[in-house]
N, C-alpha and C positions, 0 to 999 in steps of 0.2 A: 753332768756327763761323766761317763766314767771311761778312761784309756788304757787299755793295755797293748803294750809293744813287746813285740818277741821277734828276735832274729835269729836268723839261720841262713838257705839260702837263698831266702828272700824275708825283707822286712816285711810285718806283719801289723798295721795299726790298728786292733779290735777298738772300736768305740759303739758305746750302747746312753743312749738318752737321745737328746736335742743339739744337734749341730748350730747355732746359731750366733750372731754378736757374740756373747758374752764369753760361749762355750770353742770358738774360732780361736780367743786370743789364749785360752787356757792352752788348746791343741798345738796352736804354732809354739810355744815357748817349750811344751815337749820336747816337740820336732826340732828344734833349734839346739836343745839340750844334747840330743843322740849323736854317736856316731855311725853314719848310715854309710855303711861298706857293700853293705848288698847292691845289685844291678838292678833291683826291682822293689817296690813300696806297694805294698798290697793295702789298699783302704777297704776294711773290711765291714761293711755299713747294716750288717745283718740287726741286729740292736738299736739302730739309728730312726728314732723315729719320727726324727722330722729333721730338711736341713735347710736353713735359709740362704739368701744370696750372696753373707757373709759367710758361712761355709763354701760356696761354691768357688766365692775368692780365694779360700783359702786354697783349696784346693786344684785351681787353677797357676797358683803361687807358687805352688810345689813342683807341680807338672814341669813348670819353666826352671827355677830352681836346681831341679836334680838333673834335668834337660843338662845345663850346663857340666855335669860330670857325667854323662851319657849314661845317666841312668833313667827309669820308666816309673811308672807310677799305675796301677790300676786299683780297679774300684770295686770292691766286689759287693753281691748279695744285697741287694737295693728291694727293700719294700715295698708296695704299692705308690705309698705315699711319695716316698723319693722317686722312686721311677717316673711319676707322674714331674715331678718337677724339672730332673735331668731331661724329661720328653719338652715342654712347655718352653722353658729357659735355653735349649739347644745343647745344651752340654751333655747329654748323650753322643753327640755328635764330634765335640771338642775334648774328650776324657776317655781315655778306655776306660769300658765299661762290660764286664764278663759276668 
């Protein structure tokens, strides 16, 4: 999986490949690394071609997380593939989702 982060006046996490176990722990230790001053984290999942329910952790993780400095998290640009899962899983429902 590949990450790119860019900020401005909103955080930016492009990632392109396979969200899953292995690629979850890679992501959070990014994310951990950043200093995240923005009000808002944009998951930008256009490249993402698949995410598993270790993804979904992760990024319900984060939701709660930046929750605690009143900042947001959205998800953008979902594939089919993802779409179908965030639909199935419920977290269409539990994630902003634009």
């Amino acid at each position: 999986m590949e990450i790119k982060i860019t900020h401005g006046n909103e955080m930016v996490v492009a990632l392109s490949g396979r969200l899953d176990t292995v690629t979850s722990i890679e992501l959070s230790k990014r994310l951990e690394a950043e200093e995240i001053k923005e009000p808002l984290v944009i998951f930008d999942l256009k490249e993402t071609e698949y995410i598993s329910s270790a993804g979904l952790r992760l990024l319900l993780y984060w939701k709660k997380e930046l929750a605690k400095t009143k900042k947001a998290i959205e998800i953008h640009n979902l594939n089919s593939v993802c779409q179908e899962v965030f639909k199935v899983t419920g977290f269409g429902n539990i994630l902003n989702v634009k």
